[in-house]
C-alpha positions as CSV (number, residue, x, y, z in Angstrom):
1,X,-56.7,-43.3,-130.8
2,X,-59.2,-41.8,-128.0
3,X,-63.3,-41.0,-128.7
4,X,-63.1,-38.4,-130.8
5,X,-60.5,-39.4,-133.2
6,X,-62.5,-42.6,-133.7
7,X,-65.6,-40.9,-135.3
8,X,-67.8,-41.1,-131.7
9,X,-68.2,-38.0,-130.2
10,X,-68.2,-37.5,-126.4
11,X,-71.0,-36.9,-124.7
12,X,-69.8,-34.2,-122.4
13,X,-68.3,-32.3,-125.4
14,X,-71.4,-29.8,-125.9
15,X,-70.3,-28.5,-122.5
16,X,-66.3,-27.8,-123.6
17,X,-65.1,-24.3,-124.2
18,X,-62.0,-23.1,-124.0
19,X,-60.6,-19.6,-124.4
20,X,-58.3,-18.2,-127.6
21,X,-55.4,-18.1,-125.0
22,X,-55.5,-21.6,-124.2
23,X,-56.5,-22.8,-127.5
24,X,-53.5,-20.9,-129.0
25,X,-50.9,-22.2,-126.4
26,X,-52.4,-26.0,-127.0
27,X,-52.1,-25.4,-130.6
28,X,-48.5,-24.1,-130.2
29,X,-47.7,-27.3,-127.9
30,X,-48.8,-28.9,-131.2
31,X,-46.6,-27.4,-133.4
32,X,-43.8,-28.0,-131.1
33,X,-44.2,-31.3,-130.9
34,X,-44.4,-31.7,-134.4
35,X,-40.8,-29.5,-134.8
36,X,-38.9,-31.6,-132.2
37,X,-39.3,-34.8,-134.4
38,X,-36.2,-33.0,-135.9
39,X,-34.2,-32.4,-139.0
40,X,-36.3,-35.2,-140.6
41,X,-39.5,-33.1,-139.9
42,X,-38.1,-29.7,-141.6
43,X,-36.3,-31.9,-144.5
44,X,-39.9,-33.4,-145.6
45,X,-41.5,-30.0,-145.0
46,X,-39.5,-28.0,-147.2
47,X,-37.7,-29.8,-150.1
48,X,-38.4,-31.8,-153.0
49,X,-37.2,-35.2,-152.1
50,X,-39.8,-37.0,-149.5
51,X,-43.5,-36.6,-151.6
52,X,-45.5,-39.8,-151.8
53,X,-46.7,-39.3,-155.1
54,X,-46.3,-37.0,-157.8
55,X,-48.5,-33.9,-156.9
56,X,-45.7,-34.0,-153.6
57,X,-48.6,-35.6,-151.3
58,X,-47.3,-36.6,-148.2
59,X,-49.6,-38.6,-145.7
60,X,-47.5,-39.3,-142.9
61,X,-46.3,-35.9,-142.3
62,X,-49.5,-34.6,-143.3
63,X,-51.2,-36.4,-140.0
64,X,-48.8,-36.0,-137.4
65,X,-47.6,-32.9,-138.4
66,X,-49.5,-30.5,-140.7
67,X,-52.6,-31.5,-139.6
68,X,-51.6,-31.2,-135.7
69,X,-52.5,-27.3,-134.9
70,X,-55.7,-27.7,-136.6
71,X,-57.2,-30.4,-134.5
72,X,-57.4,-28.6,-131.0
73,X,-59.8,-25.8,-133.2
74,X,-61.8,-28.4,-134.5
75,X,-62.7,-30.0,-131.1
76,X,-62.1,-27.8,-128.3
77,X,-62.7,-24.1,-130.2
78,X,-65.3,-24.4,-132.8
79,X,-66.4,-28.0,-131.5
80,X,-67.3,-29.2,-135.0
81,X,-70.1,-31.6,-135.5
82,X,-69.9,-33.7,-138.7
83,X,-73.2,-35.6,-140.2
84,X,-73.7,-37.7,-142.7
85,X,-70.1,-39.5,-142.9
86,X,-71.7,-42.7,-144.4
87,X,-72.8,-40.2,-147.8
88,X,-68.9,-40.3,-148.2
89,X,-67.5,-43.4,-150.2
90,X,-65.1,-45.6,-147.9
91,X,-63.2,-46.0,-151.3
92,X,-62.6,-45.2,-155.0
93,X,-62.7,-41.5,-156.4
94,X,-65.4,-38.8,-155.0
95,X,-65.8,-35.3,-155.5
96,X,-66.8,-33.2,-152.3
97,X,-68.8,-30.2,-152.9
98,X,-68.5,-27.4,-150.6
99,X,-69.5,-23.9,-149.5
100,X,-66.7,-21.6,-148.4
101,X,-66.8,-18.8,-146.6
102,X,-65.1,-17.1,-143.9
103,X,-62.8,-14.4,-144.8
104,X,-59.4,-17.2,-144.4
105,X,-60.0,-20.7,-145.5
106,X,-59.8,-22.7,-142.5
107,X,-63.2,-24.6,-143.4
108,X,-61.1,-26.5,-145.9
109,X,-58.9,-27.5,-143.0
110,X,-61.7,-28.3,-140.6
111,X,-63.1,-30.2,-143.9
112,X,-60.0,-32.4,-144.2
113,X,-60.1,-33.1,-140.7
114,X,-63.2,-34.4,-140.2
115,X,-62.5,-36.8,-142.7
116,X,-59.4,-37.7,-141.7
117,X,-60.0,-38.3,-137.7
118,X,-63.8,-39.1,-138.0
119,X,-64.5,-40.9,-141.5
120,X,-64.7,-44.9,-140.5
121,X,-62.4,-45.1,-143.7
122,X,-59.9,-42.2,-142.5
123,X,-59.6,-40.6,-145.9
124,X,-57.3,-38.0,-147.0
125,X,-59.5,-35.3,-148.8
126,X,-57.3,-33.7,-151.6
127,X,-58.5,-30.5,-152.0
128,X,-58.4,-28.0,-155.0
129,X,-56.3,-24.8,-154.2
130,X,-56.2,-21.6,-155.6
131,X,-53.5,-20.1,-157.8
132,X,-52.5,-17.7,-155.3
133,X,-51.7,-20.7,-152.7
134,X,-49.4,-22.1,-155.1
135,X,-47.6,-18.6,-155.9
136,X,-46.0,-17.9,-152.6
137,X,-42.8,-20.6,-152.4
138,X,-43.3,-21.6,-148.6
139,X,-47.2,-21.9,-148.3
140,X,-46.8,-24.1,-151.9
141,X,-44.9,-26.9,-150.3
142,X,-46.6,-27.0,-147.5
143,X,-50.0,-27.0,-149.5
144,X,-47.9,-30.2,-151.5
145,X,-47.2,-31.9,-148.6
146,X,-51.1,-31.6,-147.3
147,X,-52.3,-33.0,-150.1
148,X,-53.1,-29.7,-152.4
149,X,-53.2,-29.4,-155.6
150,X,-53.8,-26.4,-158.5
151,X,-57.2,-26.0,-158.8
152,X,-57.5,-27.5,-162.7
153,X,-59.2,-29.8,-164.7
154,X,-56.6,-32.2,-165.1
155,X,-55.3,-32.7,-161.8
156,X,-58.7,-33.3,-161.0
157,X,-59.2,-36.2,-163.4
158,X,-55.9,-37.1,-162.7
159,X,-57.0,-37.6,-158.8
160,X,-59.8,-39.5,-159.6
161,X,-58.9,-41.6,-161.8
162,X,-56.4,-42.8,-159.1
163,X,-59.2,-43.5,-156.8
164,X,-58.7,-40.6,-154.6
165,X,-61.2,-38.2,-152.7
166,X,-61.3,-34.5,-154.1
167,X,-62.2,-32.1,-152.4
168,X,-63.8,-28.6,-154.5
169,X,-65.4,-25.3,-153.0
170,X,-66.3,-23.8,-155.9
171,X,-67.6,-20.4,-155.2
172,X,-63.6,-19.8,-155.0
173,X,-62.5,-16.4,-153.7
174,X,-66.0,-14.9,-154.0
175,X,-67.6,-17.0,-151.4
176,X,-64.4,-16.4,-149.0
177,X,-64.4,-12.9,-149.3
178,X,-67.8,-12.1,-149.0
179,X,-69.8,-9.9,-146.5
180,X,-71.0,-10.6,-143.5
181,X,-74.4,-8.8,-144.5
182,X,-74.2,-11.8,-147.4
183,X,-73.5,-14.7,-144.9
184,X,-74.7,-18.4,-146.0
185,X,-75.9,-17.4,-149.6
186,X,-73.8,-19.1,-152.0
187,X,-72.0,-17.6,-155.2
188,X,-72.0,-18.5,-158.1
189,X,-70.6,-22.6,-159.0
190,X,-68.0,-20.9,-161.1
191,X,-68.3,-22.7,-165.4
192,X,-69.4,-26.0,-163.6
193,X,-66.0,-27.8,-164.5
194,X,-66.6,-29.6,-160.9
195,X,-69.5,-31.3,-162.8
196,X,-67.6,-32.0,-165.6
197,X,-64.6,-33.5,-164.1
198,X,-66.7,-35.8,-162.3
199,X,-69.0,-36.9,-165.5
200,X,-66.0,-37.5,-167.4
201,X,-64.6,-39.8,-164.6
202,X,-68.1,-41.5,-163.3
203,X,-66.9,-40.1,-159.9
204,X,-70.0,-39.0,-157.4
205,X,-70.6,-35.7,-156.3
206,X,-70.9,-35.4,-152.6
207,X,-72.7,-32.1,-151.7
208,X,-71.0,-30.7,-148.2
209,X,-72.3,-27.7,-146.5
210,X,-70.7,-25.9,-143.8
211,X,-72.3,-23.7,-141.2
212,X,-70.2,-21.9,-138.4
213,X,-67.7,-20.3,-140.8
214,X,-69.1,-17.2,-142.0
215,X,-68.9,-15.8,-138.1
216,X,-65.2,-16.5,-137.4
217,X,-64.4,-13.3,-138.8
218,X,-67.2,-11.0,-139.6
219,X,-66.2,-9.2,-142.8
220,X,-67.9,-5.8,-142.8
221,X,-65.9,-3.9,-145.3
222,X,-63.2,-4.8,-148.3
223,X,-60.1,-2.5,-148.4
224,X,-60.1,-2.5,-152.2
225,X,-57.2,-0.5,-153.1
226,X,-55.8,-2.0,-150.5
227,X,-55.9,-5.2,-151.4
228,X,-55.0,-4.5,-155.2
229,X,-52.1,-3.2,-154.3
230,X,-51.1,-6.0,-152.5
231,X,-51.7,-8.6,-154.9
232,X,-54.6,-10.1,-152.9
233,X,-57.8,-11.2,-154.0
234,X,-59.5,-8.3,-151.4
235,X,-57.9,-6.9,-147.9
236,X,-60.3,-7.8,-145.1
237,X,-62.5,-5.4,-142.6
238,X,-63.7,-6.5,-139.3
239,X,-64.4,-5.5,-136.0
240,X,-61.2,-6.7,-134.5
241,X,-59.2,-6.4,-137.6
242,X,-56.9,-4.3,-138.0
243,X,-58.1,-2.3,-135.4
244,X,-56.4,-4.8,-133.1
245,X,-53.6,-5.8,-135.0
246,X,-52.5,-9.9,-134.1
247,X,-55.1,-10.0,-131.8
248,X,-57.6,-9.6,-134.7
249,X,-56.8,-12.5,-136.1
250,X,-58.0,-14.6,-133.3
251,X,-61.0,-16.1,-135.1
252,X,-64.1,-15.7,-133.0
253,X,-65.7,-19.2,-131.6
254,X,-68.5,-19.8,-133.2
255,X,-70.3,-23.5,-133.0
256,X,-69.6,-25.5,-136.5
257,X,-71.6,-28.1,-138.1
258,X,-70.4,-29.8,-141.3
259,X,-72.7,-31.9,-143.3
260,X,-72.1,-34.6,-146.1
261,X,-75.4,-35.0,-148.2
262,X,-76.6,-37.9,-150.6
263,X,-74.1,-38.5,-153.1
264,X,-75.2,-38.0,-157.0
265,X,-74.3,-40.5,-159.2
266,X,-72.7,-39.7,-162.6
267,X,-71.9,-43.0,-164.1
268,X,-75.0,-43.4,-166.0
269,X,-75.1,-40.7,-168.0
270,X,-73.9,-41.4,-171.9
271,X,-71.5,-40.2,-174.1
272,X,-73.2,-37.4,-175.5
273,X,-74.2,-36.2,-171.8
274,X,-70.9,-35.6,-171.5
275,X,-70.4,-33.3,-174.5
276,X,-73.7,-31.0,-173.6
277,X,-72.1,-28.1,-171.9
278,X,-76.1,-27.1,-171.3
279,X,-76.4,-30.2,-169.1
280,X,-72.9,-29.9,-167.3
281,X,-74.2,-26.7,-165.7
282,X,-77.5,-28.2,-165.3
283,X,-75.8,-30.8,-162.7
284,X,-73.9,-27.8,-161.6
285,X,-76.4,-25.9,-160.2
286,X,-78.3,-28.6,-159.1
287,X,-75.6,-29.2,-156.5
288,X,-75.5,-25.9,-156.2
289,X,-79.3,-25.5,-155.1
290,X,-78.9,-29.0,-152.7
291,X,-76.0,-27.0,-150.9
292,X,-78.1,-23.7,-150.3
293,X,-81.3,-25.6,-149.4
294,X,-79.3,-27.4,-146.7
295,X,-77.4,-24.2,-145.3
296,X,-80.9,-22.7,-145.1
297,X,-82.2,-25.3,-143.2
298,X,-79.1,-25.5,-141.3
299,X,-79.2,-22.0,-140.2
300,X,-82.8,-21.7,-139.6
301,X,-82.6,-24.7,-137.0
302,X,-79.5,-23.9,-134.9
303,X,-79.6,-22.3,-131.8
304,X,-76.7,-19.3,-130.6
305,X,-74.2,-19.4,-133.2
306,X,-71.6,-19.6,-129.9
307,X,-73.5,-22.0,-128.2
């Protein structure tokens, strides 16, 4: 395992850029590699038979395989830094708590990354998927195999209970599809069940906050009608898509930083803390409030967003 998988970060790696043509040709050398391991490959990829556990999770295929295209954009495109891997539990159940933005959801994918190449414990984050993930048959599976779940209370608990790291974002769709105009100001946590899942289970709740996403693909406009008609959640506008067709979904390189902040605790709290729905989105929007006092901070004290 070189440098960067380890968790140390090169020192020359400020200085690497590389184009979208190169990144997409190593990302494709990726995927090919991964498709040449054969029949075996496609078999555990698309049927029923291979999942590790119940919810279809599949580790092995999910490192060297699912995992694989994702890794040349988090170190050579949008150079991610990650701080504050020792706020993440080396074991037992933990709830990560993260913004999302970014028009597609590849900060959930840069999320699992980092703590699967650069957490000293190399977890696997399960993360909570929407509905619409788990409508379409082919992205499901895959989702399965990654790790994925349906975004519900009791796969949740489930999860933790086991011992497993959870990973939530919960301003959902809103926070995904918002405008750039809107960029780094957090939607609404959603009923809190985040908080509750984790009071009922005595997991932490490890606030995450992302910066570098919301500029991958400037949304300037939702094609509304659009989008209904399609089934989606909202039809994107930016200045390279659709205008440009493919090539507008070349996301644009901007400089990431993910941060993992000082776990809350929730095992102390009694019985009937756990039954006050008043004090469930009290915890709620405290994490809430950590995660936007963060990104603030975050964003006032970076330099280019491309640098």
């Amino acid at each position: 395992m070189d440098e960067a998988r380890r968790g140390e970060t090169p020192p020359e790696r400020e200085q690497e850029r590389v184009s979208p043509r190169d990144l997409l040709m190593d990302a494709v050398a990726q995927g090919m590699l991964a498709l040449a391991r054969g029949r075996d490959v496609l078999d555990r990829c698309f049927t029923d038979e291979h999942g590790a556990d119940d919810f279809g999770f599949d580790p092995e295929l999910t490192d060297e395989v699912l995992l694989a295209p994702f890794r040349p954009l988090y170190e050579k495109y949008f150079r991610v830094d990650v701080e504050g891997l020792e706020n993440v539990p080396a074991e037992g159940g933990a709830l990560i708590v993260a913004n999302h933005s970014g028009t597609l959801p590849l900060d959930a994918l840069m999320l699992q990354v980092a703590l699967r190449d650069h957490h000293p414990a190399r977890r696997a984050l399960r993360l909570l998927a929407a509905d619409l993930v788990f409508e379409l048959p082919l992205l499901r599976t895959l989702a399965r195999r990654a790790g994925h779940t349906a975004a519900c209370m009791d796969s949740a608990l489930r999860l933790l209970e086991r011992g497993e790291l959870v990973g939530v974002m919960p301003e959902g769709y809103k926070g995904l599809g918002k405008p750039f105009a809107e960029r780094y100001r957090l939607r609404r946590f959603g009923r809190g069940g985040f908080a509750a899942v984790a009071l009922k289970t005595g997991s932490p709740l490890v606030p995450c906050s992302i910066v570098g996403a919301e500029e991958i693909y400037p949304m300037v406009a939702d094609a509304g009608p659009l989008a209904r008609r399609l089934g989606l959640p909202y039809f994107p506008i930016t200045p390279t898509f659709p205008l440009l067709g493919p090539l507008g979904a070349v996301p644009l390189p901007s400089k990431w930083t993910i941060r993992f902040g000082e776990p809350v605790r929730t095992d102390h709290y009694s019985a009937e803390t756990l039954q006050d729905p008043m004090f469930v989105h009290k915890l709620s929007d405290e994490v809430r409030d950590t995660i936007q006092e963060t990104l603030d901070g975050m964003v006032r004290g970076r330099g280019s967003v491309f640098r």
